[in-house]
TORVEXZA-972971 format. One record per residue (C-alpha): residue in three letters; z, y, x. Coordinates in steps of 0.02 Angstrom, whole numbers, plus 50000, padded with zeros to 5 digits. Layout:
ALAZYX/...
//
This chain:
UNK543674699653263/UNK543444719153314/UNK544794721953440/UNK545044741453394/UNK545734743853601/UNK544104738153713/UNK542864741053552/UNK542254723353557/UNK542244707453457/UNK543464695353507/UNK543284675453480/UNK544444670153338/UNK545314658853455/UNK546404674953534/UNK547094676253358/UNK547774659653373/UNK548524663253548/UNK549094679453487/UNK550234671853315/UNK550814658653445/UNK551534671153589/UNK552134680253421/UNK553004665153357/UNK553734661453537/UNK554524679753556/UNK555124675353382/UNK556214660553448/UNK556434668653610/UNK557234685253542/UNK558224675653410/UNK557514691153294/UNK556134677953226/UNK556394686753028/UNK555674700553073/UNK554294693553177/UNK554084681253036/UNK553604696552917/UNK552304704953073/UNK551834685253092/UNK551314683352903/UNK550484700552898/UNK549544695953050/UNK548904680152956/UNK548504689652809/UNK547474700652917/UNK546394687753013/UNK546224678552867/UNK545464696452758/UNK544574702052924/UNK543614682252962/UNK543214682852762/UNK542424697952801/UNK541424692052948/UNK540884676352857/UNK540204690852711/UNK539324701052845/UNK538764683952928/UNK537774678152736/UNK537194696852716/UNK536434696452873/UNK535664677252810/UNK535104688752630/UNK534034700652739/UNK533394689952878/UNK532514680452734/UNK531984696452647/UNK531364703652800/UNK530374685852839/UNK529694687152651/UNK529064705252694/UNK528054702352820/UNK527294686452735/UNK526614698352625/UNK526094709352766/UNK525184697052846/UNK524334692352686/UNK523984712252649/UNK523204713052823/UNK521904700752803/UNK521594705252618/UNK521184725252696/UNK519884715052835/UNK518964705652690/UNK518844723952618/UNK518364730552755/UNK517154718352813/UNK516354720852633/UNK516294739152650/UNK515314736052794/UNK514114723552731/UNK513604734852578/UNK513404751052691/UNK512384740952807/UNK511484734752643/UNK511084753252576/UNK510504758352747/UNK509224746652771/UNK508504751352577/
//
């Protein structure tokens, strides 16, 4: 969760605590139909904003193995450009020595 006041992520567990101090004010005020509304919109919420986190978490998944298949073929590209290289050599030390 992105707690908007301190800028940080937050563990989903203070959600929990939150909709239960909610749900005790409820009961505690005796105005619980209006909490009940805030308490049900406050569901809603965590539930759209941990869907969202669980996206963002497989995304991240998506490019982690892109960026691991990337430089795969880096590696491979790097010791394709020495076996080059080390034949560039070879035939320039070949035409020298003619």
């Amino acid at each position: 969760m992105f707690d908007e006041s301190c800028g940080a992520i937050s563990a989903p567990n203070s959600g929990r605590v939150q909709l239960r101090e909610m749900q005790q004010e409820g009961f505690n005020s005796g105005s619980f139909s209006m909490n009940d509304e805030r308490l049900r919109e406050f569901e809603i919420e965590m539930e759209r904003l941990t869907s969202k986190v669980e996206h963002l978490k497989s995304q991240n998944d998506v490019l982690t193995m892109n960026l691991q298949d990337a430089k795969g073929h880096a590696d491979n590209l790097t010791v394709l450009l020495g076996k080059y290289e080390s034949n560039s050599v070879a035939q320039q030390i070949s035409l020298n020595y003619r």
